[in-house]
CHARMM internal coordinates of N, CA and C (Angstrom, degrees):
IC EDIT
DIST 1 N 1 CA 1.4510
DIST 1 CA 1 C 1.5267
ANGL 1 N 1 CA 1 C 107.81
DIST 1 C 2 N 0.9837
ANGL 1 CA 1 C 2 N 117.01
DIHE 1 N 1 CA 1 C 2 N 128.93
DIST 2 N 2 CA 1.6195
ANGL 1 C 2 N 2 CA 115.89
DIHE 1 CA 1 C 2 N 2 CA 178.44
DIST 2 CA 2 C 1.9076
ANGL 2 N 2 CA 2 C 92.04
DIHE 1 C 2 N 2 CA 2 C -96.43
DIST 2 C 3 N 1.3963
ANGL 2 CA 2 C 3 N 84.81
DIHE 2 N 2 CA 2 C 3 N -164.31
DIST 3 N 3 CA 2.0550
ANGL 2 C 3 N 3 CA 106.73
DIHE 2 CA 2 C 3 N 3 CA -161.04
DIST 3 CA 3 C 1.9278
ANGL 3 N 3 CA 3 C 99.53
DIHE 2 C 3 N 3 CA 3 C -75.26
DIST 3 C 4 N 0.8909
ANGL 3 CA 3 C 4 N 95.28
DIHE 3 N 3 CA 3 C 4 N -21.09
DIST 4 N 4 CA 1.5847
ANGL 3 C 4 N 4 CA 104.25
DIHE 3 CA 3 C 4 N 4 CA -172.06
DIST 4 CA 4 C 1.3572
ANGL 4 N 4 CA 4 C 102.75
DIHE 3 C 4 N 4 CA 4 C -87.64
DIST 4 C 5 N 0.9641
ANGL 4 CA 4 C 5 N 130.13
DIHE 4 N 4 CA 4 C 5 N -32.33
DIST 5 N 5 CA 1.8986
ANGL 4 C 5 N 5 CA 133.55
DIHE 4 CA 4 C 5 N 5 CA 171.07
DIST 5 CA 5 C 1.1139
ANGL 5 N 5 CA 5 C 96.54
DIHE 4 C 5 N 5 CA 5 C 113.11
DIST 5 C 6 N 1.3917
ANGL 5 CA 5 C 6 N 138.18
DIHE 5 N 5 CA 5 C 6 N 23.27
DIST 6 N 6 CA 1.3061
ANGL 5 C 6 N 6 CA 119.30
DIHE 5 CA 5 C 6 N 6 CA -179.03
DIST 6 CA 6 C 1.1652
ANGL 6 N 6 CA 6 C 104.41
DIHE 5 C 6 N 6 CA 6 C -91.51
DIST 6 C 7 N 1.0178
ANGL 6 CA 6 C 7 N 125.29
DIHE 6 N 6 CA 6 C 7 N -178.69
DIST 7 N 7 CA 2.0995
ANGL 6 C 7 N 7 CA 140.03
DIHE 6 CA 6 C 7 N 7 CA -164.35
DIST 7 CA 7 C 1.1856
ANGL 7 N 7 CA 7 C 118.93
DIHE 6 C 7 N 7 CA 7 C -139.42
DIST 7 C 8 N 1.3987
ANGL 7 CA 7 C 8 N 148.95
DIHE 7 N 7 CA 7 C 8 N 104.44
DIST 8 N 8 CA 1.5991
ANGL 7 C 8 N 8 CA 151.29
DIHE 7 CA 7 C 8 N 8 CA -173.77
DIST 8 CA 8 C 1.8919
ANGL 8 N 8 CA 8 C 83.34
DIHE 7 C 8 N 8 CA 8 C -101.68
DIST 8 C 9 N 1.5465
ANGL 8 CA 8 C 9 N 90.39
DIHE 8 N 8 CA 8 C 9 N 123.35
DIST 9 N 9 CA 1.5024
ANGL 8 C 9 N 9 CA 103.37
DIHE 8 CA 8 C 9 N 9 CA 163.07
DIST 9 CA 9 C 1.4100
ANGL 9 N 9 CA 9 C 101.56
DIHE 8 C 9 N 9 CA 9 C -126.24
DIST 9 C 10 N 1.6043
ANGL 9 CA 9 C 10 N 89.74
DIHE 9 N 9 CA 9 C 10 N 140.43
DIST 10 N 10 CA 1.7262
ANGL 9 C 10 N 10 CA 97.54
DIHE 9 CA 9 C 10 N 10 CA 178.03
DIST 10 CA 10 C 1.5793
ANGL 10 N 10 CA 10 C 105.52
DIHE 9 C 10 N 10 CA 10 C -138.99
DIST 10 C 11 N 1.4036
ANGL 10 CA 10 C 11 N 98.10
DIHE 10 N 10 CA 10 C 11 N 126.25
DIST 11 N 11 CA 1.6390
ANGL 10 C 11 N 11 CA 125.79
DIHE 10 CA 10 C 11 N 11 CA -165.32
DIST 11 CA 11 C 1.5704
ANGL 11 N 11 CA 11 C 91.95
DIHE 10 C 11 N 11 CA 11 C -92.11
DIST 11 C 12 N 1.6165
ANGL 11 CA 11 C 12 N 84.04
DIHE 11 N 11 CA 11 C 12 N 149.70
DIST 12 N 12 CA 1.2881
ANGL 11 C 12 N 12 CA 106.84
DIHE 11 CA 11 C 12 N 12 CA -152.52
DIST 12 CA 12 C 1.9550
ANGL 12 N 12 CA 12 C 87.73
DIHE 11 C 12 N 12 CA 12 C -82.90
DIST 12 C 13 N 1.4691
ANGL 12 CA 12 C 13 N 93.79
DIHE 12 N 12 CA 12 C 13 N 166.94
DIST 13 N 13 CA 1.9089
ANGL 12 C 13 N 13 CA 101.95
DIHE 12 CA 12 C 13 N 13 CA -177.10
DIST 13 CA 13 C 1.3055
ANGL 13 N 13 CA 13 C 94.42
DIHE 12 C 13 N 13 CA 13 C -133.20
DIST 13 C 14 N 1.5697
ANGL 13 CA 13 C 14 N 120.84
DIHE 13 N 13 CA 13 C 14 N -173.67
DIST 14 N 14 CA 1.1884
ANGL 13 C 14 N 14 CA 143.21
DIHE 13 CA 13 C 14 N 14 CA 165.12
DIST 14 CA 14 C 1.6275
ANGL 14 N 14 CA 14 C 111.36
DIHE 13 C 14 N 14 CA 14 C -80.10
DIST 14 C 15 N 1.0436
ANGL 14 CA 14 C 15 N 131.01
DIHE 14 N 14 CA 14 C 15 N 153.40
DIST 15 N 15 CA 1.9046
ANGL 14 C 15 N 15 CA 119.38
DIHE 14 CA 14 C 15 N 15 CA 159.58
DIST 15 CA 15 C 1.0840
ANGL 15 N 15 CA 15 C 111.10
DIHE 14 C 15 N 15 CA 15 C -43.42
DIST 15 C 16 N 1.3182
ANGL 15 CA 15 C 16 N 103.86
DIHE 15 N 15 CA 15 C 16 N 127.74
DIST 16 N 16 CA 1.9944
ANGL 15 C 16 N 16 CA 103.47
DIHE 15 CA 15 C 16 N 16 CA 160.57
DIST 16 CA 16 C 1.5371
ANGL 16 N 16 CA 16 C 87.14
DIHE 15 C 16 N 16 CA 16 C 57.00
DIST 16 C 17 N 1.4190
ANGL 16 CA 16 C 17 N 128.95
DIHE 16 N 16 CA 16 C 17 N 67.11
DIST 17 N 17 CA 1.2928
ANGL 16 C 17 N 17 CA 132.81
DIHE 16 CA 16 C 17 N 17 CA 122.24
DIST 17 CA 17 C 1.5460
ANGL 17 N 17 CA 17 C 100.21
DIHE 16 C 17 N 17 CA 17 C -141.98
DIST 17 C 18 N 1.2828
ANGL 17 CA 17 C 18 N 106.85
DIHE 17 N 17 CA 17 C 18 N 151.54
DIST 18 N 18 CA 1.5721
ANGL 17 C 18 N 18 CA 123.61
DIHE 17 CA 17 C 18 N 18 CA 158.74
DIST 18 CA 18 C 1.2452
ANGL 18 N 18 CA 18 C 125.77
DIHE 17 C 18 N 18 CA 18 C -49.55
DIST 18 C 19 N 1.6948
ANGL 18 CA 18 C 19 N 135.71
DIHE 18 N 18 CA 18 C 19 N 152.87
DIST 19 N 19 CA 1.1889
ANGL 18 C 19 N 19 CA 125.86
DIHE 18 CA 18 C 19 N 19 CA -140.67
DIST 19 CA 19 C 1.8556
ANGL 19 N 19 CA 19 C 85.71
DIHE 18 C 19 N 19 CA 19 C -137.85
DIST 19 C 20 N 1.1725
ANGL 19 CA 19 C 20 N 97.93
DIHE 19 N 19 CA 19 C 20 N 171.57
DIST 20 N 20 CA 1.5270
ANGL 19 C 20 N 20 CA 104.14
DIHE 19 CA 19 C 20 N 20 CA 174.47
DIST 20 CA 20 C 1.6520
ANGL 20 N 20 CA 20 C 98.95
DIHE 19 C 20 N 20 CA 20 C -133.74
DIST 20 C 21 N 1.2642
ANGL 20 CA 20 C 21 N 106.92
DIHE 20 N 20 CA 20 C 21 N 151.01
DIST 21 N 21 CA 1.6891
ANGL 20 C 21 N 21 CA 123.82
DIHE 20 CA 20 C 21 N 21 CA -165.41
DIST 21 CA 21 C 1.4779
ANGL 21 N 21 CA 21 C 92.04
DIHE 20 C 21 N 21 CA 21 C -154.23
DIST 21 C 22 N 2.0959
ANGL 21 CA 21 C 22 N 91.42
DIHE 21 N 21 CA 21 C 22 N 131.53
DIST 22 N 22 CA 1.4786
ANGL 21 C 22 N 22 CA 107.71
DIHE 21 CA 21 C 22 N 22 CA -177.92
DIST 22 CA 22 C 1.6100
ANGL 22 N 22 CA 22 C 107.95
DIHE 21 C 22 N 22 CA 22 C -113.42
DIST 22 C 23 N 1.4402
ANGL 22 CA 22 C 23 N 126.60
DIHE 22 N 22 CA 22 C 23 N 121.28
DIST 23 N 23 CA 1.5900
ANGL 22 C 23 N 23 CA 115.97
DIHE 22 CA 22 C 23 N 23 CA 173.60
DIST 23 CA 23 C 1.8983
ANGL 23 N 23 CA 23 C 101.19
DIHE 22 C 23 N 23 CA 23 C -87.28
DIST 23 C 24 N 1.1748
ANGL 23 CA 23 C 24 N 94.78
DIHE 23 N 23 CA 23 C 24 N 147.87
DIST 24 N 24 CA 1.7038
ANGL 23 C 24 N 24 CA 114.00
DIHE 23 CA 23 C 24 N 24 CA -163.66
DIST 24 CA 24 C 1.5490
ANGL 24 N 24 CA 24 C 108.20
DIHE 23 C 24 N 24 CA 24 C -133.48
DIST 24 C 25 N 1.4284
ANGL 24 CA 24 C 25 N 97.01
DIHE 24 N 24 CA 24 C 25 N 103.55
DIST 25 N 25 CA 1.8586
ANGL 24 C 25 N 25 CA 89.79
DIHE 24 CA 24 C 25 N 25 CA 174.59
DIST 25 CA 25 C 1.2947
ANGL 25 N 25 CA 25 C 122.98
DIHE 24 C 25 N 25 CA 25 C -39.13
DIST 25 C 26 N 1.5948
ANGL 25 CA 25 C 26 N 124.12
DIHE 25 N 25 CA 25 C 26 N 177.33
DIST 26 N 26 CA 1.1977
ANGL 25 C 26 N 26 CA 127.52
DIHE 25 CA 25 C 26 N 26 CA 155.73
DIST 26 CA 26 C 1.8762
ANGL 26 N 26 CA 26 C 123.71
DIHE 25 C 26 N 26 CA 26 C -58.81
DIST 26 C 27 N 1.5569
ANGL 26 CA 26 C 27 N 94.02
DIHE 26 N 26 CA 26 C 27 N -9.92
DIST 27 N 27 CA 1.2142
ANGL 26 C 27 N 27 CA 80.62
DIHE 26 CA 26 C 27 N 27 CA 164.85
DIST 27 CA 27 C 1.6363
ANGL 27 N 27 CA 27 C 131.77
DIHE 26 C 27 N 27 CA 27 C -136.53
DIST 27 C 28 N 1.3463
ANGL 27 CA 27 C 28 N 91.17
DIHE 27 N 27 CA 27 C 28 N 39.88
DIST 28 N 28 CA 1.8338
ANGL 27 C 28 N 28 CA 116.56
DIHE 27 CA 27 C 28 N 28 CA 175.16
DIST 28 CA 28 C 1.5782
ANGL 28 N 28 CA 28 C 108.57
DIHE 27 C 28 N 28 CA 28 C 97.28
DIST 28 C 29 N 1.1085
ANGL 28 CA 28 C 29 N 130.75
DIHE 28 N 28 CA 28 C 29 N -2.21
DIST 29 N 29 CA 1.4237
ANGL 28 C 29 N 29 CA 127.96
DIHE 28 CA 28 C 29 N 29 CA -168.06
DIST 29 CA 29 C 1.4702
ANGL 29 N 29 CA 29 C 91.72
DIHE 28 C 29 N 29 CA 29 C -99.40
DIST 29 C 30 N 1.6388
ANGL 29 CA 29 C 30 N 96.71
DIHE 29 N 29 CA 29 C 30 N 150.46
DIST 30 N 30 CA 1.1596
ANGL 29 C 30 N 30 CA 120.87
DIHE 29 CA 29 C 30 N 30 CA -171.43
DIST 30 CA 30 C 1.7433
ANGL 30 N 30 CA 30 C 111.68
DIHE 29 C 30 N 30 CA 30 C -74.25
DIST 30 C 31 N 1.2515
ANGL 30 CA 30 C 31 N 129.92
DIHE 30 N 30 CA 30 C 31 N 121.99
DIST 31 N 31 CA 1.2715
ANGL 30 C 31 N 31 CA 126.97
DIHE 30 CA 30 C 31 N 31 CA -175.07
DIST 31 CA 31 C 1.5180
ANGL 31 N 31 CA 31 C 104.94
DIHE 30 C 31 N 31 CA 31 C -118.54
DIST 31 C 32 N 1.1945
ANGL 31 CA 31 C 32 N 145.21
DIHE 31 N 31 CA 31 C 32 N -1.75
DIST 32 N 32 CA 1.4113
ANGL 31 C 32 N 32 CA 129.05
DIHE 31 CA 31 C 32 N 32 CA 156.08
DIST 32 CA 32 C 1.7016
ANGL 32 N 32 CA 32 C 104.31
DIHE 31 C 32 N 32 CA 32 C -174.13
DIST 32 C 33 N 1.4012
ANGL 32 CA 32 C 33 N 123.74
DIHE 32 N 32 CA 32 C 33 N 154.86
DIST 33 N 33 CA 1.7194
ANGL 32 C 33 N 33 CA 110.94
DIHE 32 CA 32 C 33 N 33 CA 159.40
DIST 33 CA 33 C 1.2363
ANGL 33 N 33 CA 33 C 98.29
DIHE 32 C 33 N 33 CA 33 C -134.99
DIST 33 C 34 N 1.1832
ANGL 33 CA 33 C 34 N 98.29
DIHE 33 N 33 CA 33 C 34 N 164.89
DIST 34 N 34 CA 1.6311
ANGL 33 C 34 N 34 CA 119.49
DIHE 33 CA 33 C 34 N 34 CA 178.90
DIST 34 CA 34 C 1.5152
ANGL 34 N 34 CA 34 C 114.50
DIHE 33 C 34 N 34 CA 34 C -147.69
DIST 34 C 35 N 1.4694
ANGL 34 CA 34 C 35 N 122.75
DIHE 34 N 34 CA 34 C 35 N -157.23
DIST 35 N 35 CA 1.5266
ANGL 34 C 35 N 35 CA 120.58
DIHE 34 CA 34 C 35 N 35 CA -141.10
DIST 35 CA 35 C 1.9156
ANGL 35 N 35 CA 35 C 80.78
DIHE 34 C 35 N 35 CA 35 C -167.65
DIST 35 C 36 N 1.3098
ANGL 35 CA 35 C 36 N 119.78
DIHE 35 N 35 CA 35 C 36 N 114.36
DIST 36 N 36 CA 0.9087
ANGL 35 C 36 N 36 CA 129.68
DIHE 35 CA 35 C 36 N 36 CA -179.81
DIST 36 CA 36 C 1.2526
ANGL 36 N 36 CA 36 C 117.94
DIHE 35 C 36 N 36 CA 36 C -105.92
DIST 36 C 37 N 1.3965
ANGL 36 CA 36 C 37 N 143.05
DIHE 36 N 36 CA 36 C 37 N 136.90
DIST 37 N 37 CA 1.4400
ANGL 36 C 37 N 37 CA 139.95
DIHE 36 CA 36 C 37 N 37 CA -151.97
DIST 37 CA 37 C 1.6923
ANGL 37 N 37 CA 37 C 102.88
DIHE 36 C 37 N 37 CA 37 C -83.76
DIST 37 C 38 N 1.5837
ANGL 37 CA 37 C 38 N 131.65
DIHE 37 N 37 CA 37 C 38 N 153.57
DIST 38 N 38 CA 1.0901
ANGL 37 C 38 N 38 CA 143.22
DIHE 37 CA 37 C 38 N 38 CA -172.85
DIST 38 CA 38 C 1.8586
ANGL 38 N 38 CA 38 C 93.15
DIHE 37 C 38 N 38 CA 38 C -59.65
DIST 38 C 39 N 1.3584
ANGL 38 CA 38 C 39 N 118.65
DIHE 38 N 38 CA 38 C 39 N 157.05
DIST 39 N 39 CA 1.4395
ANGL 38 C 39 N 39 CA 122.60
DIHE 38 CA 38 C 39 N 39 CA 167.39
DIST 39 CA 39 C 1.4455
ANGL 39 N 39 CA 39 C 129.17
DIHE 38 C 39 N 39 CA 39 C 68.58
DIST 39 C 40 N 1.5445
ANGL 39 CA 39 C 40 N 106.72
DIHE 39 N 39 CA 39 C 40 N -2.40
DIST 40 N 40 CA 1.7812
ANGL 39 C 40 N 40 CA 109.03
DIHE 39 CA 39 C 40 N 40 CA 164.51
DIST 40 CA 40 C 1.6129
ANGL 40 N 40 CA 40 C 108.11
DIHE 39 C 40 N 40 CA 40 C -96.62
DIST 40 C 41 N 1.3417
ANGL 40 CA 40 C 41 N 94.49
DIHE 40 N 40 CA 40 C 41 N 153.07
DIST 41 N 41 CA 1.4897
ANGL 40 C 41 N 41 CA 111.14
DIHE 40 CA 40 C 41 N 41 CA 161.31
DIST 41 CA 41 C 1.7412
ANGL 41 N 41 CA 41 C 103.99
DIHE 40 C 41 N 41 CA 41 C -114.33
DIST 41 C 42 N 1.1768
ANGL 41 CA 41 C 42 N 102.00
DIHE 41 N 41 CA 41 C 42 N 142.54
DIST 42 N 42 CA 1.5629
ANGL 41 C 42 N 42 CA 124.52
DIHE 41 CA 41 C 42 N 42 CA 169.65
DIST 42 CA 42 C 1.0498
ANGL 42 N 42 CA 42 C 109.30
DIHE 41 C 42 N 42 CA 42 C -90.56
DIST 42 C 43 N 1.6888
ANGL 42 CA 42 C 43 N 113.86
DIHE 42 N 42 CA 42 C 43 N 109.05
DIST 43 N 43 CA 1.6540
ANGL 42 C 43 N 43 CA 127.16
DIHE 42 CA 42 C 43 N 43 CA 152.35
DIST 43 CA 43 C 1.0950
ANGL 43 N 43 CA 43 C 124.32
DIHE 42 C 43 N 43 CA 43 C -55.02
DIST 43 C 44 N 1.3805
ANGL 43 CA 43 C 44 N 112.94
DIHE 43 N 43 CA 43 C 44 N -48.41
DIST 44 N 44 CA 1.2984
ANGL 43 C 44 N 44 CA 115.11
DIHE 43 CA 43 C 44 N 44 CA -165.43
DIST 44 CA 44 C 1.8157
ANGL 44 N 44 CA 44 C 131.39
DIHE 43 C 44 N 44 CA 44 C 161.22
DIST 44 C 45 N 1.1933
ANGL 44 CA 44 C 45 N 124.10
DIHE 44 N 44 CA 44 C 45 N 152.78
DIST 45 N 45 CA 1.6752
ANGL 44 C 45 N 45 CA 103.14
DIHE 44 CA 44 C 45 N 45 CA -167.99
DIST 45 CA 45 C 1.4196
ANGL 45 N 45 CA 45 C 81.89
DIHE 44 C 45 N 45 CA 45 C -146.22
DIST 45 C 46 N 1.6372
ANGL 45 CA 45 C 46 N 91.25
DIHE 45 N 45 CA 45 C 46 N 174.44
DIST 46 N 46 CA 2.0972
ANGL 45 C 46 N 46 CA 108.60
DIHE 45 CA 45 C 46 N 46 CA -163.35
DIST 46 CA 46 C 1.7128
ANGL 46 N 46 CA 46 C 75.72
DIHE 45 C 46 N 46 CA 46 C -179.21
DIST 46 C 47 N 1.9695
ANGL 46 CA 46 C 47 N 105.44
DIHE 46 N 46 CA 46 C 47 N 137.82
DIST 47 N 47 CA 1.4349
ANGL 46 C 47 N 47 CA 91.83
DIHE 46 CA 46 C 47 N 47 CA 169.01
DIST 47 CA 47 C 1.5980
ANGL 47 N 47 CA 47 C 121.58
DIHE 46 C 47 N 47 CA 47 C 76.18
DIST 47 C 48 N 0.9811
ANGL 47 CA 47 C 48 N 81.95
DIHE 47 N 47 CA 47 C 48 N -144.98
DIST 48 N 48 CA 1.8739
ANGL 47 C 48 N 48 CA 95.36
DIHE 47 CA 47 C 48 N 48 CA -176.99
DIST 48 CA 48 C 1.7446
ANGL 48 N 48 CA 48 C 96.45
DIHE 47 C 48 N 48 CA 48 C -124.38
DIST 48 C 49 N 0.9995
ANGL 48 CA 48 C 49 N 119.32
DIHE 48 N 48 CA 48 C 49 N 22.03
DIST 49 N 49 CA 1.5893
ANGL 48 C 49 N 49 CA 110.48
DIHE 48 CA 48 C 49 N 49 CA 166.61
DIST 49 CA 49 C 1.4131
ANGL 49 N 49 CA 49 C 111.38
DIHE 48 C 49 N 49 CA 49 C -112.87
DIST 49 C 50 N 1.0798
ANGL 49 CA 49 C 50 N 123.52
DIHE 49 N 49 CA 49 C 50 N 140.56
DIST 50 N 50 CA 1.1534
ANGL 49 C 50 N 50 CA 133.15
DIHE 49 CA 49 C 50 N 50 CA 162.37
DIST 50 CA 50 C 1.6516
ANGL 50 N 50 CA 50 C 117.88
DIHE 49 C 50 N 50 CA 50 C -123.25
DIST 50 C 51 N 1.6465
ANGL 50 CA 50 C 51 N 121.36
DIHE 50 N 50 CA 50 C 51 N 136.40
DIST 51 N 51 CA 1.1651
ANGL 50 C 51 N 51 CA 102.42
DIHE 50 CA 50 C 51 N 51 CA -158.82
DIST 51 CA 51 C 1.5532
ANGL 51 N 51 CA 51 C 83.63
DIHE 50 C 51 N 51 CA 51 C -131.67
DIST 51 C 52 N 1.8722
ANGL 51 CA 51 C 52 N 106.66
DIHE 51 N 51 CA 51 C 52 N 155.45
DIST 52 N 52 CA 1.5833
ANGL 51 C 52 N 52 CA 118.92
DIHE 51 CA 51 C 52 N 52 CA -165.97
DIST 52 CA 52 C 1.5651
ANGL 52 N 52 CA 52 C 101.07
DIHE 51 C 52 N 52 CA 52 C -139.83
DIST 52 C 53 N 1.1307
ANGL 52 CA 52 C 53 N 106.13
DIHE 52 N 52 CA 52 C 53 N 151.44
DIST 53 N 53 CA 1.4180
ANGL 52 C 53 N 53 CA 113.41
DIHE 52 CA 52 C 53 N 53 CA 174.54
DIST 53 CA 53 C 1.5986
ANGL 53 N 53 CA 53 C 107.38
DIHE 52 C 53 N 53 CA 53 C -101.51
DIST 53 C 54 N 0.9841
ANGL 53 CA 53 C 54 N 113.27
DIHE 53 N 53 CA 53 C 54 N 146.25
DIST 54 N 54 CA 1.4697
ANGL 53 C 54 N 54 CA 127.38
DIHE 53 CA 53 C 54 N 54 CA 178.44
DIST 54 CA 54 C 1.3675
ANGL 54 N 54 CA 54 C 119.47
DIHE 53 C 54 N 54 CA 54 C -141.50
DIST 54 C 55 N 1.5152
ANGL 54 CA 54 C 55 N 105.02
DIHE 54 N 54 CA 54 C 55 N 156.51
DIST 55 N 55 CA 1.9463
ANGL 54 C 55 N 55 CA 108.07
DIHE 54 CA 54 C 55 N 55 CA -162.04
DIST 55 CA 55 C 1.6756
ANGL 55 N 55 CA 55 C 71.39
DIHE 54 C 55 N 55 CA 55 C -121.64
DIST 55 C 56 N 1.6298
ANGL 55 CA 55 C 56 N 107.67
DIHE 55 N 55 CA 55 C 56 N 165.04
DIST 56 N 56 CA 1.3582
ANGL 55 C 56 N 56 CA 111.37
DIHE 55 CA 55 C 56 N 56 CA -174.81
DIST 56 CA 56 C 1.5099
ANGL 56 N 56 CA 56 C 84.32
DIHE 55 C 56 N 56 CA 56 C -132.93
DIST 56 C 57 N 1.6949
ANGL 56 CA 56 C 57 N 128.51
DIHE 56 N 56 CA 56 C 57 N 176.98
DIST 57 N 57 CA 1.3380
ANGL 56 C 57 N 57 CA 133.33
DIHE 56 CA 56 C 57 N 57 CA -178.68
DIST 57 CA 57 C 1.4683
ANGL 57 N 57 CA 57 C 103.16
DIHE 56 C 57 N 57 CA 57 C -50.18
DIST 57 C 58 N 1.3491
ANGL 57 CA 57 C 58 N 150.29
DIHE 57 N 57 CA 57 C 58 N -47.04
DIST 58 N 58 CA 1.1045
ANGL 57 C 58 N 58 CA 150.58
DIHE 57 CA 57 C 58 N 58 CA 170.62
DIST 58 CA 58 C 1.1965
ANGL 58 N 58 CA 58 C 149.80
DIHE 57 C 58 N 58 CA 58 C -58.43
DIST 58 C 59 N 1.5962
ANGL 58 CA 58 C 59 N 89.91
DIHE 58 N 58 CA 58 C 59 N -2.24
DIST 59 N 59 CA 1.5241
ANGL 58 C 59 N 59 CA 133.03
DIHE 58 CA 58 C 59 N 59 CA 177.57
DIST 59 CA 59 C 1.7712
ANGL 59 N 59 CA 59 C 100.00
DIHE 58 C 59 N 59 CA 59 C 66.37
DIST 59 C 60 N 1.1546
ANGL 59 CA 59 C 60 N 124.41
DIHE 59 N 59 CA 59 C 60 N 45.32
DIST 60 N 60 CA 1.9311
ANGL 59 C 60 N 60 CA 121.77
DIHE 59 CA 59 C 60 N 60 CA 156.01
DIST 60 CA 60 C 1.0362
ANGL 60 N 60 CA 60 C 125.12
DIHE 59 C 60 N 60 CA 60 C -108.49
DIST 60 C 61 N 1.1700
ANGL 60 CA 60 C 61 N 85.73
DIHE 60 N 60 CA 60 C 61 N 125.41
DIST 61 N 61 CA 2.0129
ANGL 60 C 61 N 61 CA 102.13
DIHE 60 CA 60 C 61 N 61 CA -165.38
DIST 61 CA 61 C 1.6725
ANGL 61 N 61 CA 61 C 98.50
DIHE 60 C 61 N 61 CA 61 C -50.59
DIST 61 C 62 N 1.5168
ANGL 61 CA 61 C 62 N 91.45
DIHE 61 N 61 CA 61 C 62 N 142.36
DIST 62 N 62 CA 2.0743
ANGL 61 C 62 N 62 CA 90.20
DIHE 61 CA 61 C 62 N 62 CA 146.70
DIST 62 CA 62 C 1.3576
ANGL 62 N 62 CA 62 C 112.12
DIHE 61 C 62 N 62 CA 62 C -172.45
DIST 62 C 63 N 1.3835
ANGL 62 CA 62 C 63 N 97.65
DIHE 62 N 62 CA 62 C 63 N 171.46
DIST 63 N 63 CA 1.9334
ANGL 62 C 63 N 63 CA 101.93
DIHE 62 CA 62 C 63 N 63 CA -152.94
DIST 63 CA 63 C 2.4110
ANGL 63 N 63 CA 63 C 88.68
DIHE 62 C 63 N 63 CA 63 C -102.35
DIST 63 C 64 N 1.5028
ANGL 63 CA 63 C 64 N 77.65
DIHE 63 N 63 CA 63 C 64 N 129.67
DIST 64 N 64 CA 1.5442
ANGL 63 C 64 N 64 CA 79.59
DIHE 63 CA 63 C 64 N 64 CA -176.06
DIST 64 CA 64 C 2.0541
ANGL 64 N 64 CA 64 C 77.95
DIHE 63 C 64 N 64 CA 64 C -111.15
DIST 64 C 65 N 1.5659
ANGL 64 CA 64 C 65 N 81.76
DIHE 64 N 64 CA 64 C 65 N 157.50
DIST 65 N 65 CA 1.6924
ANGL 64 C 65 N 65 CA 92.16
DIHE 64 CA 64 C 65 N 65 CA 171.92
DIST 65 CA 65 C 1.5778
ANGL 65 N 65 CA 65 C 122.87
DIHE 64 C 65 N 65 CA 65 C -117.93
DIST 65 C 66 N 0.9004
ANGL 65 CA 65 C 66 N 145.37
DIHE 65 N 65 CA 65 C 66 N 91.17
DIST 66 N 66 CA 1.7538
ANGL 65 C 66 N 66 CA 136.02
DIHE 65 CA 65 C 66 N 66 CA -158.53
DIST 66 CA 66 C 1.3887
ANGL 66 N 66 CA 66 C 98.72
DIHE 65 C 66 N 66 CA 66 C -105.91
DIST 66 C 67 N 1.2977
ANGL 66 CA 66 C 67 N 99.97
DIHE 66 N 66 CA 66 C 67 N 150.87
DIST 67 N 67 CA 1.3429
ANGL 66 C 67 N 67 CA 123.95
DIHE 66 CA 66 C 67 N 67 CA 152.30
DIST 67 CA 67 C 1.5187
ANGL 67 N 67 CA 67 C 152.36
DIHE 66 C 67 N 67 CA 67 C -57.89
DIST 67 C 68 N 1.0760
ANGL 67 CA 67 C 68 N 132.30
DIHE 67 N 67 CA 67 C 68 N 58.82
DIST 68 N 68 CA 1.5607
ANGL 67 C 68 N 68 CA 129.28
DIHE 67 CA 67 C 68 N 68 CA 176.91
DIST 68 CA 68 C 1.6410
ANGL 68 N 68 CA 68 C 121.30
DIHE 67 C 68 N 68 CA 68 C -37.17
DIST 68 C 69 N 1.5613
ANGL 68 CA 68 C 69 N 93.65
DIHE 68 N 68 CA 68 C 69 N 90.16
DIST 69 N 69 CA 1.7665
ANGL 68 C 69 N 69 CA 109.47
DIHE 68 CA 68 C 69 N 69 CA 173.77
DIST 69 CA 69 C 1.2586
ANGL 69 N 69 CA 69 C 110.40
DIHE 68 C 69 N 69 CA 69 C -68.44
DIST 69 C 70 N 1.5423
ANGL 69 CA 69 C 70 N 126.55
DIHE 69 N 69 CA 69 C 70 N 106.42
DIST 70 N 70 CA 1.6704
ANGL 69 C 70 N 70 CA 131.39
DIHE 69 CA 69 C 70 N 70 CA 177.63
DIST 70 CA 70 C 1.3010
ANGL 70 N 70 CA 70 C 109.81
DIHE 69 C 70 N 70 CA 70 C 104.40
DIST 70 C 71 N 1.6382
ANGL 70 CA 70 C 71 N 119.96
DIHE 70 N 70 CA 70 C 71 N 14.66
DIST 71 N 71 CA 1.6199
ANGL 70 C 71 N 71 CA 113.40
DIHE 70 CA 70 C 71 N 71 CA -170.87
DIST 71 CA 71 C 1.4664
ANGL 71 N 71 CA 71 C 109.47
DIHE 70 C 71 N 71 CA 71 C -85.96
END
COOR INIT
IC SEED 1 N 1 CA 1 C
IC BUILD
């Protein structure tokens, strides 16, 4: 939940498949979905950022930052 009350839900996947994640106003309505790439974890979002952790071939973590188009 970020400061605004909104809610990022992220539905569960299979291993090594891609996931889908729903942003949810403060007041339960659906405000955007998307399709999240196999192998990130989600830190966290505020705004229109949303930020993911990622392993690279060498296995080192790092924080990628994306954008929420319509948040």
């Amino acid at each position: 939940m970020d400061t605004t009350g909104r809610l990022l839900l992220i539905w569960s996947a299979e291993p090594e498949a891609a996931f889908e994640a729903w942003l949810l106003g403060a007041d339960g309505g659906l405000i955007s979905s998307f399709s999240l790439p196999v192998g990130v974890t989600v830190l966290g979002f505020e705004g229109e950022d949303l930020w993911l952790l990622e392993v690279d071939e060498l296995d080192i973590p790092f924080v990628v930052r994306m954008r929420l188009e319509g948040a």
